[in-house]
BAFI-3210 file (N, C-alpha, C; in Angstrom, 3 decimals, decimal comma, padded with zeros to 6 digits):
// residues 296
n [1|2|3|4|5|6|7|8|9|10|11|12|13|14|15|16|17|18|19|20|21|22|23|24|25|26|27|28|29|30|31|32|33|34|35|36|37|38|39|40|41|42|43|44|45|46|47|48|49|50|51|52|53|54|55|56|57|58|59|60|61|62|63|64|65|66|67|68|69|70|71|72|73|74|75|76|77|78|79|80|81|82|83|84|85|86|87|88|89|90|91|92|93|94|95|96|97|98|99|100|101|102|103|104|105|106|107|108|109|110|111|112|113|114|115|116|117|118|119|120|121|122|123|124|125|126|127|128|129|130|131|132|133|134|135|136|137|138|139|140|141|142|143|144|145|146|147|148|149|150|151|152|153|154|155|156|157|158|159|160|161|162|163|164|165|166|167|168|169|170|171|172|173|174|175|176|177|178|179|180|181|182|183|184|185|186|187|188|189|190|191|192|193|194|195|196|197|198|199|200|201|202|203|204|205|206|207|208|209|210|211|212|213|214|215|216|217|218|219|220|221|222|223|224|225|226|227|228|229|230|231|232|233|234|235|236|237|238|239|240|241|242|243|244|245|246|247|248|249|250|251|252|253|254|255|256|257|258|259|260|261|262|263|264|265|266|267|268|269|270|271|272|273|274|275|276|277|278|279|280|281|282|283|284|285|286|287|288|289|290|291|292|293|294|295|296]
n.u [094,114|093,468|093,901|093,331|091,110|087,829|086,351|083,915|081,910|079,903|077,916|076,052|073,795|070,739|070,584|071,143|072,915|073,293|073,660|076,198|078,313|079,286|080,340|078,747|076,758|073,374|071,590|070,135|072,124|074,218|074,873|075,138|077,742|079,247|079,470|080,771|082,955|084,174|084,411|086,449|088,728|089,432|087,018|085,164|082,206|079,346|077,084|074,364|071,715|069,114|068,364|066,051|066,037|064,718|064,653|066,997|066,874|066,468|064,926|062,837|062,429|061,929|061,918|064,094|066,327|066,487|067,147|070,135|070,913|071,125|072,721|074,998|075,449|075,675|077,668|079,729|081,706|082,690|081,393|080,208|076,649|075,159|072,303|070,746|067,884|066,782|064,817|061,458|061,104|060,434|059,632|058,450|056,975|053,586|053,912|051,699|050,037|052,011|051,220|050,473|051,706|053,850|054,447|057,292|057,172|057,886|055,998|056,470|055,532|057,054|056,920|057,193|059,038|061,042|060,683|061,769|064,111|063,655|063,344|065,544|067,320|070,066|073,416|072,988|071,693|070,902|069,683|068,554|069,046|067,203|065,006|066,238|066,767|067,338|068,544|068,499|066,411|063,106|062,403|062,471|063,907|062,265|062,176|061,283|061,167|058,800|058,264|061,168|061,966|060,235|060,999|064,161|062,544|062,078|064,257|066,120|064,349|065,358|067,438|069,529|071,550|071,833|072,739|073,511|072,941|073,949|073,580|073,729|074,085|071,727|071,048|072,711|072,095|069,260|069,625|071,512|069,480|067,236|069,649|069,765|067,400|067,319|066,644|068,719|071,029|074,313|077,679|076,967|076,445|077,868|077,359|078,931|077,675|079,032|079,182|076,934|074,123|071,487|073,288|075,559|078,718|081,555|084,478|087,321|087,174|084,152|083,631|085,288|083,958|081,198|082,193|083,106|080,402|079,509|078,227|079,480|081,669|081,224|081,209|082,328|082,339|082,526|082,427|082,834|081,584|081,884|084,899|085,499|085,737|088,363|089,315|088,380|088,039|090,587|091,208|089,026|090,462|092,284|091,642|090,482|088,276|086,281|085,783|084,007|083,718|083,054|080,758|078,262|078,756|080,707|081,716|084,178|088,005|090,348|090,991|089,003|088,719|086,929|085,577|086,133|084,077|085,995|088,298|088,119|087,953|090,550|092,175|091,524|092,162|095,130|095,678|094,913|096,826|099,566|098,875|099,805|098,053|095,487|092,889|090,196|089,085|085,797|085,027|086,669|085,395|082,864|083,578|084,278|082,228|080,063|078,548|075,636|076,722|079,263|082,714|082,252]
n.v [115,236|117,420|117,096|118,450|120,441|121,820|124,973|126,868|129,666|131,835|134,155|136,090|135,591|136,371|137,672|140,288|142,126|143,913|146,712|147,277|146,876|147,984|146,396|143,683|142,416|142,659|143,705|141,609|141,843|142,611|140,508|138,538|139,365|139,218|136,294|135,174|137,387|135,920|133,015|133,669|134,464|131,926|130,251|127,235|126,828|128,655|130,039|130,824|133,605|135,581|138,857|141,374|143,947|146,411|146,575|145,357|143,168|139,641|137,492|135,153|135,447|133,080|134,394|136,379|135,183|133,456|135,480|135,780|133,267|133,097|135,398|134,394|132,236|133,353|134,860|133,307|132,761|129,856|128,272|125,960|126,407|126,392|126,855|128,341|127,060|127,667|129,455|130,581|129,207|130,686|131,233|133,761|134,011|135,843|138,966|139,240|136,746|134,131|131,655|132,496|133,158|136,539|139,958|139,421|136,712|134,048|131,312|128,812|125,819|122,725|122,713|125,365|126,570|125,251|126,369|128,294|126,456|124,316|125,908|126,784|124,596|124,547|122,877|122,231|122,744|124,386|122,217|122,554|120,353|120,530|121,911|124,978|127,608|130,555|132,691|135,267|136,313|135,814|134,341|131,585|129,244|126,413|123,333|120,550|116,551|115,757|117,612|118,109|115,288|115,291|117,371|116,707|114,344|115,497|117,207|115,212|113,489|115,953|115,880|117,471|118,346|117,434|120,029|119,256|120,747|121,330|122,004|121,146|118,134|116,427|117,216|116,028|113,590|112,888|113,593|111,165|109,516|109,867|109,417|106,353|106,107|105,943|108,600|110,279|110,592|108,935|110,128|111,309|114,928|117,162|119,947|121,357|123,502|125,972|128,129|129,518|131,426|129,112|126,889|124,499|125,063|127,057|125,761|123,791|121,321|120,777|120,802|118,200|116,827|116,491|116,124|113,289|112,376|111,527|109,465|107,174|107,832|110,223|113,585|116,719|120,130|122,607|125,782|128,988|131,330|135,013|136,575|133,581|132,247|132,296|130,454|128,108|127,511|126,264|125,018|122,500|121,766|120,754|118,420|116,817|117,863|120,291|123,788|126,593|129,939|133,384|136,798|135,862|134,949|136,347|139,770|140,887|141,120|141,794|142,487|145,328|145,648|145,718|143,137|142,071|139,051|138,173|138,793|137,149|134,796|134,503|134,778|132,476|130,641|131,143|130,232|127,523|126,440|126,615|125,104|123,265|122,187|122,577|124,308|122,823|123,013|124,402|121,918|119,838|119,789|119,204|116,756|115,357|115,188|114,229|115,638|116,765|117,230|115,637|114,561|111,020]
n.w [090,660|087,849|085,185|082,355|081,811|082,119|081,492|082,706|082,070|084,000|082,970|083,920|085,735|087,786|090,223|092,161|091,082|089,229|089,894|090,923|089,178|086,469|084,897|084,516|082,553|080,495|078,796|075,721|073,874|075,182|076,573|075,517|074,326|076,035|076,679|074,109|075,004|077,033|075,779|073,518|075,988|077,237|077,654|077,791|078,219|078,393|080,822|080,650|081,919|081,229|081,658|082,044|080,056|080,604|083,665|084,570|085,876|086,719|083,803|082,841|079,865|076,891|074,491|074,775|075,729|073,375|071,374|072,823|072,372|069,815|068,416|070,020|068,278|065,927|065,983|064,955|067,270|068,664|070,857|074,143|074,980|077,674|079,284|081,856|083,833|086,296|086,731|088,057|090,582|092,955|096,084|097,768|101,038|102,545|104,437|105,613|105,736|106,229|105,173|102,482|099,115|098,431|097,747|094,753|094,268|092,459|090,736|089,032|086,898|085,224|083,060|081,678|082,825|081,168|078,861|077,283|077,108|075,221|073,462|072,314|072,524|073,443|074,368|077,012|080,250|082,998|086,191|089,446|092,321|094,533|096,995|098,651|101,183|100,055|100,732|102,952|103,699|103,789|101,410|099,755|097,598|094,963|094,736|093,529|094,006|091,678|090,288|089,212|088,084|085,782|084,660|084,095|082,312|080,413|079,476|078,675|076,467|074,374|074,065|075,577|077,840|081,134|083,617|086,902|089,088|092,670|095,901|098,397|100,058|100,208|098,077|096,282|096,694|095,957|093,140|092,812|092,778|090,642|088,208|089,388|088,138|085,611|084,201|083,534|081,322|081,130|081,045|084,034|084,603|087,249|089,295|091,930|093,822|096,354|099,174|098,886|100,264|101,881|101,671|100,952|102,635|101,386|101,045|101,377|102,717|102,603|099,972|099,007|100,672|099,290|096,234|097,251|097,846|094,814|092,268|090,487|087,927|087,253|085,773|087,099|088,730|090,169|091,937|093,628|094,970|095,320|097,600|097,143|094,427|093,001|095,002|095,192|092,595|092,372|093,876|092,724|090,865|091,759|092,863|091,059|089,523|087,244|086,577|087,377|086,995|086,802|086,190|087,478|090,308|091,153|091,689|091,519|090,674|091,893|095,174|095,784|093,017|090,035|087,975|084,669|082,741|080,622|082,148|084,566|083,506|082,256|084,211|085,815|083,786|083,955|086,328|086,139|083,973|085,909|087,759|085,864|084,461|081,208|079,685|078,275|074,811|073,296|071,712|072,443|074,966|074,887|073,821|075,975|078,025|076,884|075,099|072,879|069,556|070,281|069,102|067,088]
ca.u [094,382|092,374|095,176|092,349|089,935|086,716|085,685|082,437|081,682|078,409|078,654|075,342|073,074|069,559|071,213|070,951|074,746|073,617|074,038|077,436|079,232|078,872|080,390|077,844|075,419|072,278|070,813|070,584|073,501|075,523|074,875|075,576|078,741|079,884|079,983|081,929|084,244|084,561|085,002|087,746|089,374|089,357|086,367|084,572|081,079|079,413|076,443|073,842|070,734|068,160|067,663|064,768|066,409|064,974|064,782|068,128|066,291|066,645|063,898|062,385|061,266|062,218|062,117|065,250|067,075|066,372|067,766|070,917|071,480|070,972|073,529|076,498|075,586|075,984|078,791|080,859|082,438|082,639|081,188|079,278|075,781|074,651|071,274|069,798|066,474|066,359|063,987|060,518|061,026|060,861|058,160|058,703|055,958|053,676|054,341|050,157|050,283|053,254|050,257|050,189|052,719|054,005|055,478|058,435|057,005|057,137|056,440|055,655|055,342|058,185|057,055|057,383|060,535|061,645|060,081|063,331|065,427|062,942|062,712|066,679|068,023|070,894|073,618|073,341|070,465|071,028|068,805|068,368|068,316|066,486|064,730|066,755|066,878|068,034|069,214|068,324|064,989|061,160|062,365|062,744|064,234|061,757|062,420|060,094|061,672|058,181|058,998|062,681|061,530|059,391|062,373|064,861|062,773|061,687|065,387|066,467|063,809|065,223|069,036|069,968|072,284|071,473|074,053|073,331|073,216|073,835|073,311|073,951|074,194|070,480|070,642|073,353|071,550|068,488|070,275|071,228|068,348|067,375|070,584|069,041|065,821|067,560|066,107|069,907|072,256|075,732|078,035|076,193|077,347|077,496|077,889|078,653|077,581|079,343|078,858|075,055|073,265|072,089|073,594|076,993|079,798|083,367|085,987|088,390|086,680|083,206|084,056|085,890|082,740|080,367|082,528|082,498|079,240|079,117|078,148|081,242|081,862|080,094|081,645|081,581|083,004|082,333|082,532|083,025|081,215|082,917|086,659|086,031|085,543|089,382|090,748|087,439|088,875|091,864|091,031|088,659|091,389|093,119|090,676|089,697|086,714|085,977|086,086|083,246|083,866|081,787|080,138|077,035|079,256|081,810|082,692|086,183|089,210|090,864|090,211|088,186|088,774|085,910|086,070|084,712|084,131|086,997|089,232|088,040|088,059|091,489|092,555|091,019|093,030|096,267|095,626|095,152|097,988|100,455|099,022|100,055|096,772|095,268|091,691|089,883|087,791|084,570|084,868|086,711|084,379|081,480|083,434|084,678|080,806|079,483|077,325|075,116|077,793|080,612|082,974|081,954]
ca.v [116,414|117,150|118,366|118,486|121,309|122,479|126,347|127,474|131,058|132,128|135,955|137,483|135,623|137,135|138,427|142,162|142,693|144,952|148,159|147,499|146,759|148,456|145,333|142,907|142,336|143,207|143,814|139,906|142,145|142,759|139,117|137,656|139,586|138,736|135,122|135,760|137,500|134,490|132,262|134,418|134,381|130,288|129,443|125,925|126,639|130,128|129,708|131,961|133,668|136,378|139,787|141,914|145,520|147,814|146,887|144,669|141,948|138,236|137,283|133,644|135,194|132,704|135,633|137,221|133,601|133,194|136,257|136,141|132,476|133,730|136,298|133,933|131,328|134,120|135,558|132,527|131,872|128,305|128,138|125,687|126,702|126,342|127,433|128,158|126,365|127,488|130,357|130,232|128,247|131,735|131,552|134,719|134,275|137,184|139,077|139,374|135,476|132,997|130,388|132,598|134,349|137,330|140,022|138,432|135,165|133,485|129,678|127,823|124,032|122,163|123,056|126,827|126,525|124,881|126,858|128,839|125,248|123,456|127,023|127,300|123,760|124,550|121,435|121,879|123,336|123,486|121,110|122,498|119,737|120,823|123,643|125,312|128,606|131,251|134,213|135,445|136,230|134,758|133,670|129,903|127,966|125,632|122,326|119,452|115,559|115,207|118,871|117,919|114,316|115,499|118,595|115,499|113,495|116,097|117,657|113,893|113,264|116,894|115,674|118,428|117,626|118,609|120,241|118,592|121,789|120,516|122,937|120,497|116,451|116,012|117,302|115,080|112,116|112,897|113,639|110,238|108,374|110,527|108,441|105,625|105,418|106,301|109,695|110,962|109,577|108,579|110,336|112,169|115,826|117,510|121,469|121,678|125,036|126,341|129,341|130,426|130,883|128,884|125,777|124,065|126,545|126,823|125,001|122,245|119,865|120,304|119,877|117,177|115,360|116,423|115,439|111,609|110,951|111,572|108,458|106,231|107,994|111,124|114,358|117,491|120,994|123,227|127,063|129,377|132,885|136,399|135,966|132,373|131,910|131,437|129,746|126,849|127,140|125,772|123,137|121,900|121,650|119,931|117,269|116,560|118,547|121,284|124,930|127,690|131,244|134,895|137,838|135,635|134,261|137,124|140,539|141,211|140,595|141,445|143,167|146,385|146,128|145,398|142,379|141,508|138,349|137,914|138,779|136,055|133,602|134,711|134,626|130,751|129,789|131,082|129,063|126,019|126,324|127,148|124,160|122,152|121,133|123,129|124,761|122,487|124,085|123,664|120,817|118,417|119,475|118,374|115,033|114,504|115,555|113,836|116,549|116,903|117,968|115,109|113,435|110,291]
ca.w [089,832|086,631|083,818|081,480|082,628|081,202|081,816|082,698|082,530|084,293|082,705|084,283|086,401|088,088|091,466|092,243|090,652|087,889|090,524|091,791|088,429|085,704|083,558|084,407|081,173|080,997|077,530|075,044|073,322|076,378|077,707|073,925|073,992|077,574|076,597|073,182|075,662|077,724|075,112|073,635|076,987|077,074|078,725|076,788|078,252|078,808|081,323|080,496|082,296|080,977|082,419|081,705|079,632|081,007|084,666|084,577|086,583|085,947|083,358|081,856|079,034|076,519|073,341|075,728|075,422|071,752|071,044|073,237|071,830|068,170|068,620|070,240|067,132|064,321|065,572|064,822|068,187|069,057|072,763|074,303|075,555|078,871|079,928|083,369|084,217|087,845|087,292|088,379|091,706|094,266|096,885|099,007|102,185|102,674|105,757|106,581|106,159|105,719|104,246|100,986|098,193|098,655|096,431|094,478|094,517|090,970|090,728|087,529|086,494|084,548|081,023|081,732|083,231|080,533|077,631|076,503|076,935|074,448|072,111|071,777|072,124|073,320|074,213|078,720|081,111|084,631|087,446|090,489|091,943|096,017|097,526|099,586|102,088|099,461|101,313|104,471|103,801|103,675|099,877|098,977|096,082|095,378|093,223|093,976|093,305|090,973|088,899|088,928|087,463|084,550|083,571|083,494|081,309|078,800|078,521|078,022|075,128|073,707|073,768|076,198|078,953|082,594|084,771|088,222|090,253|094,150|096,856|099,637|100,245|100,278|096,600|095,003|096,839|094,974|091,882|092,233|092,595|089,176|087,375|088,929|087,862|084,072|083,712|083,389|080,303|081,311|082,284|084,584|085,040|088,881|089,706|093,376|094,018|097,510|099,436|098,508|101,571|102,957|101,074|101,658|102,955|100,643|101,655|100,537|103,683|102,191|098,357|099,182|101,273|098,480|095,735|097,681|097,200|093,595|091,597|089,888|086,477|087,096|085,543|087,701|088,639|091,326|092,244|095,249|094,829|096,026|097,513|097,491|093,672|092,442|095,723|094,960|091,311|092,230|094,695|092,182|089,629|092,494|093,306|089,639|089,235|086,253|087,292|087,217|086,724|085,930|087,611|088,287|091,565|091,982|090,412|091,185|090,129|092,849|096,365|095,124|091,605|089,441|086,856|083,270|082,373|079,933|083,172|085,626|082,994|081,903|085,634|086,057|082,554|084,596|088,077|085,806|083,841|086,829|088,238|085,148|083,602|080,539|079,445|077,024|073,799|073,251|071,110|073,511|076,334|073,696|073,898|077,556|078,728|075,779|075,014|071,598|068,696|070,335|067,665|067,141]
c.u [093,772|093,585|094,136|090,769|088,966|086,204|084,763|082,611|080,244|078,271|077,357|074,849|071,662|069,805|071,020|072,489|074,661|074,177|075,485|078,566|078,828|079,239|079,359|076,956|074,287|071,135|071,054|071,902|074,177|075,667|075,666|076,788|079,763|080,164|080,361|083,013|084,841|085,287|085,982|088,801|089,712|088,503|085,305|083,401|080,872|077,281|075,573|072,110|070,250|067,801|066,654|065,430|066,227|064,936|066,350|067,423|066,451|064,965|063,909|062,001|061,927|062,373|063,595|066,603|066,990|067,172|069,645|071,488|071,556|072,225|075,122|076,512|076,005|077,050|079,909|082,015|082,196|082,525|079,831|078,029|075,275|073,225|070,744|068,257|065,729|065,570|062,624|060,344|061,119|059,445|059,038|056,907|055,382|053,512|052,797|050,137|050,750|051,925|050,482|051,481|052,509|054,409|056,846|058,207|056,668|057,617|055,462|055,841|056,595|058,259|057,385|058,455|061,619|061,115|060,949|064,204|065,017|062,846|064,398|067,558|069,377|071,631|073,338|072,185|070,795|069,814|068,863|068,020|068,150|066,546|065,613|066,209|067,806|068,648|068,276|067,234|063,268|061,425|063,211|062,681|063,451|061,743|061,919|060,937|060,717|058,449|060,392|062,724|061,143|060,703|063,214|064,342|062,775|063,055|066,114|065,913|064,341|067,024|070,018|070,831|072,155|072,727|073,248|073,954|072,991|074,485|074,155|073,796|072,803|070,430|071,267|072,683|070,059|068,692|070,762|070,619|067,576|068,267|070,192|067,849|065,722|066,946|067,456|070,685|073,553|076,831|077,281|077,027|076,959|078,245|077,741|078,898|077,976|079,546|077,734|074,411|071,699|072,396|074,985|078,017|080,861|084,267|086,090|087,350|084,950|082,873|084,632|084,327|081,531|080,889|082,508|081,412|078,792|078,731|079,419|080,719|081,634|081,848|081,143|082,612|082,481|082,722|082,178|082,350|082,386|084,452|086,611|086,307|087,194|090,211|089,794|087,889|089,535|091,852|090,015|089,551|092,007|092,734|089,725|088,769|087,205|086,018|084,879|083,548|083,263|081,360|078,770|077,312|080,286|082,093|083,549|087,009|090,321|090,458|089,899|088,669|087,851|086,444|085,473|084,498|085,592|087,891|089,213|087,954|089,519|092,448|092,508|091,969|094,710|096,526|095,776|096,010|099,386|100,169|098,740|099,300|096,664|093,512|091,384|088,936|086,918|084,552|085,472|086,095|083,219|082,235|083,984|083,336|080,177|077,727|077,180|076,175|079,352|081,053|082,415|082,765]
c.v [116,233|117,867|118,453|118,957|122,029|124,020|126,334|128,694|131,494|133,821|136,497|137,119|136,355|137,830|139,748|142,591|144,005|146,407|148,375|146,814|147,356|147,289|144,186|143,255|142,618|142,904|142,299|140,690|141,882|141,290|138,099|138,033|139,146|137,480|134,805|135,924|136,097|133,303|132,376|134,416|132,776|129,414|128,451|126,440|127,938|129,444|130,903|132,145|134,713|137,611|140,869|143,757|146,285|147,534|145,994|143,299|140,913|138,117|136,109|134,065|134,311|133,735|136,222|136,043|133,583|133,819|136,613|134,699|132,465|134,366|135,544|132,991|132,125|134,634|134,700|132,095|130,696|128,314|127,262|126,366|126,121|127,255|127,776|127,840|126,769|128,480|130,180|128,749|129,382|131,499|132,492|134,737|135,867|137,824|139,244|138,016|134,678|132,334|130,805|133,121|135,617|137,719|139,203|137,388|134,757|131,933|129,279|126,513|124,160|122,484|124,448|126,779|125,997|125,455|127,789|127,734|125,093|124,456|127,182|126,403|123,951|122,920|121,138|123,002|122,590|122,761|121,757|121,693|119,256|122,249|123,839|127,052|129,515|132,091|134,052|136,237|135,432|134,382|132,119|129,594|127,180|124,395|121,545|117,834|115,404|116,564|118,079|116,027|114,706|116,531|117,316|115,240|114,524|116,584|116,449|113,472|114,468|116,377|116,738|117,844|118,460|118,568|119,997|119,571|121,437|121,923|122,307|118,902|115,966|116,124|116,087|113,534|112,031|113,171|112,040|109,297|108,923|109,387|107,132|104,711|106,289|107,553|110,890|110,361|109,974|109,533|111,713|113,407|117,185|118,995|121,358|123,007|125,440|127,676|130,350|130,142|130,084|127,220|124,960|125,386|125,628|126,719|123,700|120,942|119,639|119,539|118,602|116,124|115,189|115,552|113,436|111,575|111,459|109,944|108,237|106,909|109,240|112,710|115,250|118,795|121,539|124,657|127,713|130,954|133,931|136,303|134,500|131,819|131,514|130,582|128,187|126,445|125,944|124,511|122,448|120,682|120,293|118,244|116,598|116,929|119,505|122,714|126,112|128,902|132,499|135,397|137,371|135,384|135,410|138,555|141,466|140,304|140,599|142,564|144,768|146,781|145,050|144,476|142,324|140,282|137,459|137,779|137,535|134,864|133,582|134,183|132,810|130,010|129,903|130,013|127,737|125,528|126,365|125,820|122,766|121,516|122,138|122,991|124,042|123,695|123,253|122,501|119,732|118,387|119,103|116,510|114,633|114,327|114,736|114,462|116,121|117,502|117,400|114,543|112,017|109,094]
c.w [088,447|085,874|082,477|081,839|081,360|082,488|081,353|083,202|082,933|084,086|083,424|085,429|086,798|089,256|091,124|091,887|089,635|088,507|091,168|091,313|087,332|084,331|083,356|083,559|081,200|079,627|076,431|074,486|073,537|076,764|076,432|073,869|074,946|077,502|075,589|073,919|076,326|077,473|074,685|074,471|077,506|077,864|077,027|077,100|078,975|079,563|081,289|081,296|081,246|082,077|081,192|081,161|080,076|082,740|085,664|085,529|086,050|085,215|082,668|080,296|077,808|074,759|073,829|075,122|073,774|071,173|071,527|072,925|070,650|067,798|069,007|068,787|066,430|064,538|065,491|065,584|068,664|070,642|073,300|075,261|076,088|079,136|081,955|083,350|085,130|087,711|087,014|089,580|092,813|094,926|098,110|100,038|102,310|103,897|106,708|106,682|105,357|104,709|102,499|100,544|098,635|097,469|095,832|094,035|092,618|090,626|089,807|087,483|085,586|083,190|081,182|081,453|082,290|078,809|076,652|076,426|075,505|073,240|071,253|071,864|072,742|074,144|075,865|079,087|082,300|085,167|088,726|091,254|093,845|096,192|098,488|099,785|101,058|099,963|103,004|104,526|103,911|102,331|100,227|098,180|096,118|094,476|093,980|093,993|091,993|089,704|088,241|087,768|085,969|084,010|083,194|082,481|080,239|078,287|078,081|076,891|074,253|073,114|074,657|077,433|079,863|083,042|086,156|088,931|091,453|094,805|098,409|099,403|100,417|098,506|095,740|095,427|095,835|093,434|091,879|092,121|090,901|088,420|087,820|088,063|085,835|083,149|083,098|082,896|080,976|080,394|082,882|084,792|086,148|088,559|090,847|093,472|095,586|097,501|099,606|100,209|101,435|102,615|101,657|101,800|101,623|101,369|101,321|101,597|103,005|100,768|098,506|099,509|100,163|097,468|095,810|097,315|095,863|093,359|090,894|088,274|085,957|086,437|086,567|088,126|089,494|091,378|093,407|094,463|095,697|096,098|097,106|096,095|093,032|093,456|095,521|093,677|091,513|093,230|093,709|091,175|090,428|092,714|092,238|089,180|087,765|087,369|086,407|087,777|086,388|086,831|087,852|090,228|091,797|090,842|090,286|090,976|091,208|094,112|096,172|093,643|090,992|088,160|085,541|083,436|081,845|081,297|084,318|084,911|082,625|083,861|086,153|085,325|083,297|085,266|087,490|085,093|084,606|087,698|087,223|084,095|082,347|080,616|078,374|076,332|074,163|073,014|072,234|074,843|076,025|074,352|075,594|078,086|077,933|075,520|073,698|070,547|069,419|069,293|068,303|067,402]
res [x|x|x|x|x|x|x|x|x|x|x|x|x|x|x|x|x|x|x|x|x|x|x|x|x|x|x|x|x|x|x|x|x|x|x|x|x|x|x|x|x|x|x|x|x|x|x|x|x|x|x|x|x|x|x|x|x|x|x|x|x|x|x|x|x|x|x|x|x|x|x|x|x|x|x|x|x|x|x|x|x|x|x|x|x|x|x|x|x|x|x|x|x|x|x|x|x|x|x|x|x|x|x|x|x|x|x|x|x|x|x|x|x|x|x|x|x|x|x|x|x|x|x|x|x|x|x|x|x|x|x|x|x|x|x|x|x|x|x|x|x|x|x|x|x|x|x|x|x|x|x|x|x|x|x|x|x|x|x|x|x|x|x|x|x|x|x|x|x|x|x|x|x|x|x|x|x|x|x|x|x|x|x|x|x|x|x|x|x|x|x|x|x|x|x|x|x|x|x|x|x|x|x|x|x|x|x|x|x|x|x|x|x|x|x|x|x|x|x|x|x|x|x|x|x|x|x|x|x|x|x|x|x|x|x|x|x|x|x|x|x|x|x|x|x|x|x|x|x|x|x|x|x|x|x|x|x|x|x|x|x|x|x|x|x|x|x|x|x|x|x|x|x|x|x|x|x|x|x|x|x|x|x|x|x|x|x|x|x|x|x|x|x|x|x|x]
***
């Protein structure tokens, strides 16, 4: 049991959600304000993507990021920042021939991908860290070990701390040959992502087997998308993990009622109080994670 829980809010994501909520973020405003709310509501770390204004789409552009990390700094809420990394790894096949790209398809090198981390500093950037079978189409996630190598070191020379996004038990094993081979400062910190097709399923028997093969010391937290997102909460909580939350992974509140942000983080801060523990702030999830800005 973890009585000392760190919230992560993932408020937007790049998923096709913008049409079938009207709270999901959209504009750096809306996305800057969505993780304000969050924080407000008692989440320590607000996990943020980039969509594109006018067509709500997920977007890299690192000007988008600048602006939507500009915006949570000035307005004087205390929240740590989380980045996403994972975009620019889609190869959609094209249907005249698999061999080449298709529409959709957008795959860049490690400096790209990392060209809003390195512009806006902030203290965490996720790792994807294996291609996997995204959906149930001709699209593939695609993360390399020699990409995923070079992002490590450079967000390690920047002071940035990776979130060790794991898909499946092929990933956290290569995540830890990574902490072997010292490309990842101590304590290492793991997102077991369950539910994404076509990655590990949600449920207590898989968290559980993933969680095992973490490395000895490792920090880490886990999340269930759709229904599954507060009953993974709470077995996280259970099984010592951290707890991820937001309409990137789910956006109700409860069975056809639409959520904000504030609400599913508010909802998470319940479950973990009811089961005894409490929501750290920012600041002591700076020092349990020993992110950039821990006391000393």
């Amino acid at each position: 049991m973890n009585y000392d829980v760190v919230v992560t809010c993932a408020v937007t994501g790049a998923g096709d959600t913008t049409g079938r909520s009207p709270h999901v973020p959209v504009t750096p405003k809306e996305i800057a304000d969505a993780a304000i709310e969050a924080a407000k509501a008692g989440a320590a770390i607000a996990h943020i993507h980039a969509r594109d204004p006018e067509t709500g789409q997920g977007s890299r552009d690192p000007k988008l990021f600048k602006e939507i990390v500009d915006r949570v700094r000035d307005s004087g809420t205390d929240v740590v920042i989380n980045l996403t990394a994972g975009m620019g790894g889609d190869w959609i096949s094209s249907p005249d021939d698999p061999a080449m790209p298709g529409p959709g398809t957008d795959m860049i090198g490690p400096e790209e991908r990392l060209a809003h981390v390195e512009l806006c500093q902030p203290e965490i950037c996720s790792l994807d860290c294996g291609t996997l079978n995204f959906s149930d189409t001709d699209m593939i996630y695609i993360s390399t070990p020699p990409s995923l190598r070079k992002m490590a070191s450079m967000v390690q020379e920047w002071g940035v701390k990776p979130e060790l996004e794991v898909f499946d038990l092929g990933h956290i094993r290569f995540a830890k040959q990574m902490v072997a081979e010292g490309l990842i400062d101590a304590p290492p910190m793991f997102q077991l992502c369950l539910g994404i097709p076509w990655g590990a399923d949600q449920d207590v028997e898989t968290m559980v087997a993933m969680k095992s093969q973490l490395p000895q010391g490792a920090s880490w937290a886990s999340f269930g998308i759709s229904r599954g997102q507060m009953p993974m909460a709470a077995a996280s909580v259970a099984l010592g993990g951290n707890v991820r939350v937001g309409l990137e992974d789910n956006i109700y509140l409860d069975r056809g009622v639409l959520a904000s942000n504030g609400q599913l983080v508010t909802r998470a801060v319940e479950i973990i109080e009811r089961m005894g523990g409490r929501a750290l702030t920012p600041q002591e999830a700076r020092n349990k994670l020993n992110l950039r800005g821990a006391d000393s």
